[in-house]
DODO-810918 format. One line per field, with one value per residue: x, y, z of N, C-alpha, C in turn; residue number from 1; residue in three letters. Coordinates in pm, 1 decimal. Layout:
<rs>
n.x (X ...)
n.y (Y ...)
n.z (Z ...)
ca.x (X ...)
ca.y (Y ...)
ca.z (Z ...)
c.x (X ...)
c.y (Y ...)
c.z (Z ...)
drenza (NUM ...)
volo (ALA ...)
</rs>
This chain:
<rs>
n.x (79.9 176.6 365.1 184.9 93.9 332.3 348.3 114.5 109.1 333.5 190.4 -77.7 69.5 184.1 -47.0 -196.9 10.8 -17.5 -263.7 -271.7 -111.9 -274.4 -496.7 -333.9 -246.1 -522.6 -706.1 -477.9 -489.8 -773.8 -814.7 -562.6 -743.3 -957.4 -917.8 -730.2 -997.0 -1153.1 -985.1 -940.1 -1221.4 -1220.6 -1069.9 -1147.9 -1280.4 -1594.5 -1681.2 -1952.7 -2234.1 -2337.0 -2152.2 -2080.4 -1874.3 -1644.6 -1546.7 -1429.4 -1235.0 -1027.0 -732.5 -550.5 -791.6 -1142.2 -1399.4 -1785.7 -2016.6 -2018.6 -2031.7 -2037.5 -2155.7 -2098.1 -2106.5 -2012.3 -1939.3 -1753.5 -1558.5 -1648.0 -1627.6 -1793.1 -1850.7 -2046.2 -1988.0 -2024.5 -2070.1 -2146.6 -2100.6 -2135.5 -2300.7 -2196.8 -2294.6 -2360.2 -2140.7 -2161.3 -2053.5 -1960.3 -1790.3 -1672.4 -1507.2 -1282.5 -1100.4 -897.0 -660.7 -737.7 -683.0 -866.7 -1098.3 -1222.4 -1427.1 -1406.6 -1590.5 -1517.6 -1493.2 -1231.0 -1034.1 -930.8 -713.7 -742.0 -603.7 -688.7 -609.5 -643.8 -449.1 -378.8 -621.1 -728.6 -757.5 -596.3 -552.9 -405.0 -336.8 -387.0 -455.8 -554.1 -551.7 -604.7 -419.7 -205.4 -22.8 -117.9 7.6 -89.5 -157.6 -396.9 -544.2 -768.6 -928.5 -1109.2 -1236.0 -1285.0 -1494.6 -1645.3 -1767.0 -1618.5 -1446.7 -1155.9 -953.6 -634.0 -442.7 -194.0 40.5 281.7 495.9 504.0 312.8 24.8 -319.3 -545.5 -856.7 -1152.3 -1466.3 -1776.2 -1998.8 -2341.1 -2638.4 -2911.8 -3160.0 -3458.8 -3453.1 -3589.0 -3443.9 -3188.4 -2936.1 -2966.7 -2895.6 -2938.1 -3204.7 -3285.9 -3519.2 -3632.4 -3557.7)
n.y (-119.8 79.1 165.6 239.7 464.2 592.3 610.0 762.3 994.6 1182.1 1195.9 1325.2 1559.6 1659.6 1683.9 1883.0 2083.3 2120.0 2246.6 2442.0 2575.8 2612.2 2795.1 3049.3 3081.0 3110.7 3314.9 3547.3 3488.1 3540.6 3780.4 3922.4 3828.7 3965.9 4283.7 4297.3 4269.5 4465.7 4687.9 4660.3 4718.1 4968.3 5090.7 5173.6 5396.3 5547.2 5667.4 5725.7 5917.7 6266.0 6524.9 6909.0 7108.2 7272.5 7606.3 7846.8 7723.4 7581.9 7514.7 7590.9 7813.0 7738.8 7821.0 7793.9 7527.9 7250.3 6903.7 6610.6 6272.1 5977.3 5644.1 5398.7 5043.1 4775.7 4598.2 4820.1 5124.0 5410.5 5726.9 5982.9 6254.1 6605.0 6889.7 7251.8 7582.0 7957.8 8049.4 7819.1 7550.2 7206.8 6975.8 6640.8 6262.7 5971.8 5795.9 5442.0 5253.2 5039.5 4949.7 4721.3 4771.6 4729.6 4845.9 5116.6 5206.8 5489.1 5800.4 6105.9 6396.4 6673.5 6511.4 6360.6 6096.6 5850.4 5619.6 5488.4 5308.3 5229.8 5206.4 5132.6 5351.0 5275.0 5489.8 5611.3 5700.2 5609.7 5705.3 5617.4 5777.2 5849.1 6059.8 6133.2 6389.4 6583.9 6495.1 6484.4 6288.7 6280.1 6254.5 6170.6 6181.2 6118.1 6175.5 6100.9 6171.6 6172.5 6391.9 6630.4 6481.2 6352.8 6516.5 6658.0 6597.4 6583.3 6632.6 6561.8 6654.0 6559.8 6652.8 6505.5 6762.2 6892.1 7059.7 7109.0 7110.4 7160.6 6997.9 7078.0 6946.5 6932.9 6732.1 6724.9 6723.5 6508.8 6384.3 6403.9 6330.2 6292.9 6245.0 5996.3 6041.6 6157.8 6412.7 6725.7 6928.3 7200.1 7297.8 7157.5 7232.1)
n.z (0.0 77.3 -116.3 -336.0 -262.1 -287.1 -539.8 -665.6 -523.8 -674.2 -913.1 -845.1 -768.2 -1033.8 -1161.8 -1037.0 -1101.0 -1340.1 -1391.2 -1245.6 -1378.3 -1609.1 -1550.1 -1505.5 -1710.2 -1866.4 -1806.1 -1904.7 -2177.9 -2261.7 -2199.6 -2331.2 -2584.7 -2611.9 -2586.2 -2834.6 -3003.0 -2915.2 -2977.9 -3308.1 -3367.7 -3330.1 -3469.3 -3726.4 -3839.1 -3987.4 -4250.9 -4361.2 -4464.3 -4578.9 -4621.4 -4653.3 -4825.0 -4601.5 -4721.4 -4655.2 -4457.3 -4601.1 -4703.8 -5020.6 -4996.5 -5111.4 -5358.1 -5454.7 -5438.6 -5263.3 -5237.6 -5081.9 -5095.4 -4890.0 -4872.3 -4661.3 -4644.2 -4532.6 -4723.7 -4915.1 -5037.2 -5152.9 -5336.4 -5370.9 -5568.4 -5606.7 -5775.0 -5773.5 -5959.8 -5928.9 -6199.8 -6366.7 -6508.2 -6233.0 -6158.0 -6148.9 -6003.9 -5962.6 -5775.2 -5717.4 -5463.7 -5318.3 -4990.9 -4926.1 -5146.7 -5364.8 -5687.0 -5842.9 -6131.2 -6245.0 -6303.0 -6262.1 -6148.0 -6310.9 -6547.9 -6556.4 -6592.4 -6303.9 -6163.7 -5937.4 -5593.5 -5246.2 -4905.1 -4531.7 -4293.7 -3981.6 -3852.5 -4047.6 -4398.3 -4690.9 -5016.6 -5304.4 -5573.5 -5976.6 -6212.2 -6487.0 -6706.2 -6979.8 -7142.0 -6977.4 -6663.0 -6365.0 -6054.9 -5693.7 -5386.7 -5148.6 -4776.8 -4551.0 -4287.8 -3999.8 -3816.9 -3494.3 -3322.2 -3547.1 -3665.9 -3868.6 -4174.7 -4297.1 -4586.6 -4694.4 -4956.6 -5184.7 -5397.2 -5636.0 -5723.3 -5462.2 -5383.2 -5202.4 -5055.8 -4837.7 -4735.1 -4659.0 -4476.4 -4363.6 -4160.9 -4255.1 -4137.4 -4121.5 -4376.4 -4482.5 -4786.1 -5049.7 -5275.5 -5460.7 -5386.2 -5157.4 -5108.9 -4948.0 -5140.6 -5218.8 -5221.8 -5035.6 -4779.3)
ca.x (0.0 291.5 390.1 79.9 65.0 413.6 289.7 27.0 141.5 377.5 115.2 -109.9 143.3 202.8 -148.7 -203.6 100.7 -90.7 -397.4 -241.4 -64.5 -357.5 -553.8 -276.0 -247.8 -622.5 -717.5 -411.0 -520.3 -848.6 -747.0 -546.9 -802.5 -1035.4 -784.2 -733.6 -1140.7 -1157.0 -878.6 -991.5 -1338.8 -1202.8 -964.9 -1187.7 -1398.3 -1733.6 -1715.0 -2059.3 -2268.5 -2348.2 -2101.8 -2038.8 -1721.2 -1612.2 -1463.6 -1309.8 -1130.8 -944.1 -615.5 -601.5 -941.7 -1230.9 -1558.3 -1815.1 -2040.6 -1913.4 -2092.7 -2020.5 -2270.2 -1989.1 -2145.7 -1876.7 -1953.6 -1650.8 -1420.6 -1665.7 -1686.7 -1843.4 -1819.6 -2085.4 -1932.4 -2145.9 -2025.5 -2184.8 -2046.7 -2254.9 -2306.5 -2184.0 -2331.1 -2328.0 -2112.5 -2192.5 -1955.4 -2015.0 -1671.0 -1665.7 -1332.0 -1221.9 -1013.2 -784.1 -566.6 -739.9 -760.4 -1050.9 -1073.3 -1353.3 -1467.9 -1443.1 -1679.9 -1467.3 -1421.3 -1100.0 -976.7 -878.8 -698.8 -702.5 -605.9 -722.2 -593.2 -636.9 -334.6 -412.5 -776.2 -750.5 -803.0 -523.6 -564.2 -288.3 -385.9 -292.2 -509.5 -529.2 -581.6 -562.0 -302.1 -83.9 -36.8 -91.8 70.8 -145.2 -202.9 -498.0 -521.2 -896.8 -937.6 -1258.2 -1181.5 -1362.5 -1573.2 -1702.9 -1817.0 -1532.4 -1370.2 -1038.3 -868.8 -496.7 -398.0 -46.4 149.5 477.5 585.8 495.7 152.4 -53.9 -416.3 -610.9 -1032.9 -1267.9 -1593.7 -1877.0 -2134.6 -2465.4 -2745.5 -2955.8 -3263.8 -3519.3 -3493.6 -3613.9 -3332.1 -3123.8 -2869.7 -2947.9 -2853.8 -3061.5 -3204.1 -3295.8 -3692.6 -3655.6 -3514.5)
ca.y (0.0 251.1 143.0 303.9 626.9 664.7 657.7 848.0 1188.3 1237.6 1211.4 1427.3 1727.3 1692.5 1726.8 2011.1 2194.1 2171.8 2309.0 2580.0 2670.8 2663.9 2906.2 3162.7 3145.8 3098.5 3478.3 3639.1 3487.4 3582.6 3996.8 3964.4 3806.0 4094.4 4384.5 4306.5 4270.6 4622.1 4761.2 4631.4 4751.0 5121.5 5145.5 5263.3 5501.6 5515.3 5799.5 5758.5 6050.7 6367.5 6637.1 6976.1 7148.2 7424.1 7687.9 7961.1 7681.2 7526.1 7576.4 7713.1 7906.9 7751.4 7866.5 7692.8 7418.0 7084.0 6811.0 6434.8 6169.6 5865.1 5486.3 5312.3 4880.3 4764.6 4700.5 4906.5 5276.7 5457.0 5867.3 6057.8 6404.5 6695.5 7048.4 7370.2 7720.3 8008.8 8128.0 7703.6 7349.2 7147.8 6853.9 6526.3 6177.6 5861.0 5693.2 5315.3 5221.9 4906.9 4976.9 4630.8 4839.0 4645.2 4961.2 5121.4 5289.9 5586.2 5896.0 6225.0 6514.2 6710.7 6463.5 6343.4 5951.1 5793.2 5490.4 5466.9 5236.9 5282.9 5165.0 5187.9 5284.0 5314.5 5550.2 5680.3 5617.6 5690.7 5715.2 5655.0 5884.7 5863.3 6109.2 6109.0 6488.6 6662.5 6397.0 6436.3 6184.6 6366.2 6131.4 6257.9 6101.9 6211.7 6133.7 6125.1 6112.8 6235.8 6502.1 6698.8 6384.3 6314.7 6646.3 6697.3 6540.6 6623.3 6513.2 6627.5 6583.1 6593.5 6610.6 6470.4 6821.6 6935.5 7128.6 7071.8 7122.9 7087.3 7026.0 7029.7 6914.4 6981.1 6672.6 6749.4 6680.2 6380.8 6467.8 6326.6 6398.3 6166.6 6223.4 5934.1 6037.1 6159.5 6577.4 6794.4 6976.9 7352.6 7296.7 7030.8 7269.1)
ca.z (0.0 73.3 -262.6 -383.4 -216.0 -332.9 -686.4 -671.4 -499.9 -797.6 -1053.0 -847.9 -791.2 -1147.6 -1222.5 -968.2 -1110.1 -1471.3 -1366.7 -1184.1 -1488.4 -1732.1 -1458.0 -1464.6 -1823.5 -1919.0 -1802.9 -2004.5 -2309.7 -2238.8 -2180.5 -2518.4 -2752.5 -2594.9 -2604.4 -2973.1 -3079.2 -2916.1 -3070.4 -3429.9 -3405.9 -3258.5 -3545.8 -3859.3 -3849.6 -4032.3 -4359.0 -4474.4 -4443.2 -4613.4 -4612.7 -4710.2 -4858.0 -4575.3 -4853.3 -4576.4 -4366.8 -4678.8 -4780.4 -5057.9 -5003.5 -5243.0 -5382.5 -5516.5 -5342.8 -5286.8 -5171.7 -5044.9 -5016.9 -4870.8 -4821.1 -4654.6 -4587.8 -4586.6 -4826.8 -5043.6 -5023.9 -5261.6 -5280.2 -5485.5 -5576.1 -5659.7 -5739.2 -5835.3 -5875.4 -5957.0 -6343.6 -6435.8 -6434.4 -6207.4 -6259.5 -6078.9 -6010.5 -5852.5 -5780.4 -5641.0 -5426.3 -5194.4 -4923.6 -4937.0 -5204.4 -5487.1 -5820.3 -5921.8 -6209.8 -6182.7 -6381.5 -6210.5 -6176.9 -6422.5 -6645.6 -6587.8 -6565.3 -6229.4 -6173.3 -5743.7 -5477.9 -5170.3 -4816.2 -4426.9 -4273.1 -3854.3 -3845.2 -4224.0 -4535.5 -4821.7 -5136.7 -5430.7 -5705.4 -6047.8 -6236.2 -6640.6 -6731.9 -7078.4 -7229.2 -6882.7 -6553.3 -6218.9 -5932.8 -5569.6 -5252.4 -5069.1 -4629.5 -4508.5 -4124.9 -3944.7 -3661.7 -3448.3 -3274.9 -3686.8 -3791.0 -4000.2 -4270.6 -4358.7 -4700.8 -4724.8 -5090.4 -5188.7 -5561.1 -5648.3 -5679.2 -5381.5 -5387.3 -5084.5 -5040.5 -4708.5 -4788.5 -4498.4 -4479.2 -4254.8 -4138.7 -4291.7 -4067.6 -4205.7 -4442.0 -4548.5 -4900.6 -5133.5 -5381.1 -5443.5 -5318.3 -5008.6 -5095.5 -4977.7 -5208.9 -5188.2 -5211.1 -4890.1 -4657.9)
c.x (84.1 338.3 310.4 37.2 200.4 385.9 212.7 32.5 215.7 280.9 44.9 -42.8 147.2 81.9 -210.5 -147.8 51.8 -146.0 -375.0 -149.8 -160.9 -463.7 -515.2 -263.5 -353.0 -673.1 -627.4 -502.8 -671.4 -871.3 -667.3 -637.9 -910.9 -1010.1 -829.0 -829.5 -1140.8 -1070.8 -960.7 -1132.7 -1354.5 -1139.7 -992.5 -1302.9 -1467.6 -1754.3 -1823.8 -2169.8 -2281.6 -2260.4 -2073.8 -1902.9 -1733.0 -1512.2 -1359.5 -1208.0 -1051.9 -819.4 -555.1 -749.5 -1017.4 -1379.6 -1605.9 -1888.0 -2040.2 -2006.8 -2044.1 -2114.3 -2177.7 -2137.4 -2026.1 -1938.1 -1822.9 -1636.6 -1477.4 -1679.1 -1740.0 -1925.1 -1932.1 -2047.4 -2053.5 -2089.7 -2078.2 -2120.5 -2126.8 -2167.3 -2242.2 -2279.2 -2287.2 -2261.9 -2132.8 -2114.4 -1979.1 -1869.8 -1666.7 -1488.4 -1388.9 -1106.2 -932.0 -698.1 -593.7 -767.7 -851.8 -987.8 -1245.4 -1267.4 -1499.4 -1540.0 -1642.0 -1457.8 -1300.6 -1110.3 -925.5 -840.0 -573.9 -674.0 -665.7 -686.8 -601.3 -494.7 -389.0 -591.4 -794.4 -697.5 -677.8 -526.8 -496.0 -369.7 -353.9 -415.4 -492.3 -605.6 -533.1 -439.2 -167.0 -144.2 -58.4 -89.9 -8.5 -134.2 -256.3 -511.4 -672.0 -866.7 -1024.3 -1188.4 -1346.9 -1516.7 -1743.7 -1759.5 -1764.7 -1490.8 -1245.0 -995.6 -750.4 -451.7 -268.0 -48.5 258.3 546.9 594.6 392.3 113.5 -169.9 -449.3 -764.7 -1086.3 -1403.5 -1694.6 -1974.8 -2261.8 -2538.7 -2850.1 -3079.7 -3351.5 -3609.5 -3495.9 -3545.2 -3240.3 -2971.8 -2838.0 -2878.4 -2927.5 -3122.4 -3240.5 -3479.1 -3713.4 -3628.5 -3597.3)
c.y (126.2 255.8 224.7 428.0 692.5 722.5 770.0 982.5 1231.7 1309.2 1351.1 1572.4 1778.8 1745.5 1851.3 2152.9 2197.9 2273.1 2415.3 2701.3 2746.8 2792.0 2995.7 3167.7 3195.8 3282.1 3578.0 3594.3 3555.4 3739.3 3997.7 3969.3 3977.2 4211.7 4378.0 4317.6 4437.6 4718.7 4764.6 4732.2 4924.6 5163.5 5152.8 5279.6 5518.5 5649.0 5823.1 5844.7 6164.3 6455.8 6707.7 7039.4 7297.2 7518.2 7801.1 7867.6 7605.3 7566.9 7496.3 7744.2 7839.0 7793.8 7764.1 7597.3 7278.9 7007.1 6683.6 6352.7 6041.5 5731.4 5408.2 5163.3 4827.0 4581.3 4790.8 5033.5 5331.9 5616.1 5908.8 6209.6 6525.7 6816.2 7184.9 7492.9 7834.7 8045.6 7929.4 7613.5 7329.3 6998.8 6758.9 6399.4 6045.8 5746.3 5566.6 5288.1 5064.9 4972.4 4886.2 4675.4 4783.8 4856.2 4958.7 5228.1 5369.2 5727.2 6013.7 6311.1 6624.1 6601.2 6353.0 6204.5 5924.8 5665.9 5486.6 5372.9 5324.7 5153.6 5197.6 5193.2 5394.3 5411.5 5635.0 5628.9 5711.7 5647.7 5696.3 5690.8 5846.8 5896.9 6152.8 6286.0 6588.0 6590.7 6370.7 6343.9 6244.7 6268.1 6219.6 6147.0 6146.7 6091.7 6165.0 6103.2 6219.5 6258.5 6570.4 6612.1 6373.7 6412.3 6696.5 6640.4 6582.2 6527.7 6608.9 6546.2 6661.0 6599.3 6605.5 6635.0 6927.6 7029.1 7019.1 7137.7 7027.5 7108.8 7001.6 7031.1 6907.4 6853.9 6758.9 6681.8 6589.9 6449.3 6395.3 6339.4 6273.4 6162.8 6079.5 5948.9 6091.8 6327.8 6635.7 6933.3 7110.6 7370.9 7224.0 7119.8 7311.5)
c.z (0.0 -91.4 -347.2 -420.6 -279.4 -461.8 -754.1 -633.8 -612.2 -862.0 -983.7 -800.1 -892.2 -1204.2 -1125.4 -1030.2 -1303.2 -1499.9 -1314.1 -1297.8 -1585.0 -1694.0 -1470.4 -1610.4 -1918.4 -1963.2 -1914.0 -2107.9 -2320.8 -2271.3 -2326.1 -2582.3 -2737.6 -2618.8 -2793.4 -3049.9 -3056.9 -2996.2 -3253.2 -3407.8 -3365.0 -3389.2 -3701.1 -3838.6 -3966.1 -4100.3 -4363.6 -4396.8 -4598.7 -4587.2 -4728.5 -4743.6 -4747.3 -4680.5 -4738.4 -4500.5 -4429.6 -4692.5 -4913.2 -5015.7 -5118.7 -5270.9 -5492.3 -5402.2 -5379.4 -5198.2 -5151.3 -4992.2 -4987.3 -4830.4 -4829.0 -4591.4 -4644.0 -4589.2 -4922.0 -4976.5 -5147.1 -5235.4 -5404.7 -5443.4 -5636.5 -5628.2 -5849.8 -5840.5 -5982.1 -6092.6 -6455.9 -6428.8 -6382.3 -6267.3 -6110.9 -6087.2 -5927.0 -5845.5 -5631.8 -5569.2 -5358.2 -5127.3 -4899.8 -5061.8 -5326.8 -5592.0 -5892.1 -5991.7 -6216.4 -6286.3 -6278.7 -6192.6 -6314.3 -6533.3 -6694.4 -6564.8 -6451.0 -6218.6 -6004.7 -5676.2 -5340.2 -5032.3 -4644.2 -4383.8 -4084.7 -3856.0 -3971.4 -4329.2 -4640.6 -4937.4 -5220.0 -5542.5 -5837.4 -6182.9 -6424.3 -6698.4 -6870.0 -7165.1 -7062.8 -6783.9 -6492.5 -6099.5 -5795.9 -5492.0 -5192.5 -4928.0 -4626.9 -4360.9 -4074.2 -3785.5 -3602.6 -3378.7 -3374.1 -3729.2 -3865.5 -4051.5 -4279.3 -4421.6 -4754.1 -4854.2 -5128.5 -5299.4 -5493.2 -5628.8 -5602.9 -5294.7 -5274.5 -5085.5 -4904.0 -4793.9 -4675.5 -4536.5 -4362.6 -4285.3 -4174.8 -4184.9 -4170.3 -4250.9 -4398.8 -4655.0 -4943.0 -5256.6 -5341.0 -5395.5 -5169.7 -5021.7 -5080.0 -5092.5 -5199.7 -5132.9 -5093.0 -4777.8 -4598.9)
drenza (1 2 3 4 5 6 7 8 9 10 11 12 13 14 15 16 17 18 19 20 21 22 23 24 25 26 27 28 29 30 31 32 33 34 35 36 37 38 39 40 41 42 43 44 45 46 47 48 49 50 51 52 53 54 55 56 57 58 59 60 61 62 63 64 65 66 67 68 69 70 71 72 73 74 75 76 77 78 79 80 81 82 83 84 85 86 87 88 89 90 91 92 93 94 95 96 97 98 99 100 101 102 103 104 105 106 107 108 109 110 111 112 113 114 115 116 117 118 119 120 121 122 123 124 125 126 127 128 129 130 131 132 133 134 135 136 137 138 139 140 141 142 143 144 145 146 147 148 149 150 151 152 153 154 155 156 157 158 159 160 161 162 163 164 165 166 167 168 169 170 171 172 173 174 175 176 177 178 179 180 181 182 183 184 185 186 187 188 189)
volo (UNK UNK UNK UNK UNK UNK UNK UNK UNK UNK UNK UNK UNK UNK UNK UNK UNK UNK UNK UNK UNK UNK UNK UNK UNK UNK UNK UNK UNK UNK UNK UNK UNK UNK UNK UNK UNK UNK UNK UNK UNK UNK UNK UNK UNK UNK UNK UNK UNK UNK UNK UNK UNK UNK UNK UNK UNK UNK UNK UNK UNK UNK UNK UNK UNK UNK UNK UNK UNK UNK UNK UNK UNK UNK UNK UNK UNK UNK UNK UNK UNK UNK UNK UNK UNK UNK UNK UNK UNK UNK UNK UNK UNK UNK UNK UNK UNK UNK UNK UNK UNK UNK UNK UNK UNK UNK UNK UNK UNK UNK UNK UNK UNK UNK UNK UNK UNK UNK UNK UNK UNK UNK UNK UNK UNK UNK UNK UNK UNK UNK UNK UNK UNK UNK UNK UNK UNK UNK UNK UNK UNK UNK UNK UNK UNK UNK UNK UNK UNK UNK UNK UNK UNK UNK UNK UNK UNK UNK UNK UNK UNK UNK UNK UNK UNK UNK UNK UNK UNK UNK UNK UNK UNK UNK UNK UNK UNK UNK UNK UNK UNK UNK UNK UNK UNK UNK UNK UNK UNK)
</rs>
């Protein structure tokens, strides 16, 4: 019988000193996987919305009204553009992206040819540019990141040779215009 007992306390220290491990490690893993869901689901912010173009808080200064209707489900976003300025037409644009860096190719408001990527990098969205205008290339990179606890937009667009533009945008308050796209229109207000 001593024979027995000898046997047996081994095993169960050994199996004590398991169980006391998988206890102290169970919890960490636990606090990571959690940690990291939060993180992920904190770390992109939600474009879609209505906004307007602020024109005095730009740099350069623009005139003219600018509109953004954004629907972001991601990986799709999809930006309708809309810009008037008095004594022209309006011109109108409906450009499709993905944000896994796959290229879209999209038709401007002016006119012009795009051929974009688009990627998250930390809480904004960048853009690689590469803009087909009048027979030339124009290389840009435009930064989106929503300030001001989401009432603003900001899209910092760069050139290769060195031109900088800031654009700000003002949250629109939600309609309920029965335009498809969701702008309000002058007769709704």
């Amino acid at each position: 019988m001593t024979g027995l007992l000898i046997d047996r306390k081994p095993r169960m220290r050994k199996s004590k000193l398991l169980m006391f491990r998988y206890v102290r490690i169970l919890p960490g893993i636990v606090l990571l996987s959690t940690a990291a869901t939060v993180a992920c689901s904190q770390g992109t912010p939600d474009f879609s919305g209505q906004w307007k173009q602020d024109n005095d808080r730009c740099q350069p200064k623009r005139t003219g009204d600018v509109r953004l209707g954004i629907e972001q489900h991601e990986p799709e976003l999809t930006v309708e553009t809309s810009i008037s300025r008095s004594g022209v037409s309006s011109r109108h644009a409906v450009q499709r992206y993905t944000t896994d860096g796959k290229l879209s190719s999209t038709t401007g408001a002016d006119g012009d040819e795009f051929a974009t990527s688009v990627v998250w990098k930390d809480s904004r969205l960048v853009f690689s540019i590469e803009e087909h205008e009048d027979g030339r290339i124009l290389q840009s990179k435009e930064t989106w990141s929503i300030l001001e606890d989401g009432a603003t937009l900001e899209r910092i667009r760069e050139r290769r040779n060195g031109e900088k533009q800031m654009l700000y945008f003002r949250r629109m308050p939600s309609s309920n215009s029965s335009s498809k796209s969701g702008f309000v229109k002058a007769g709704d207000k």
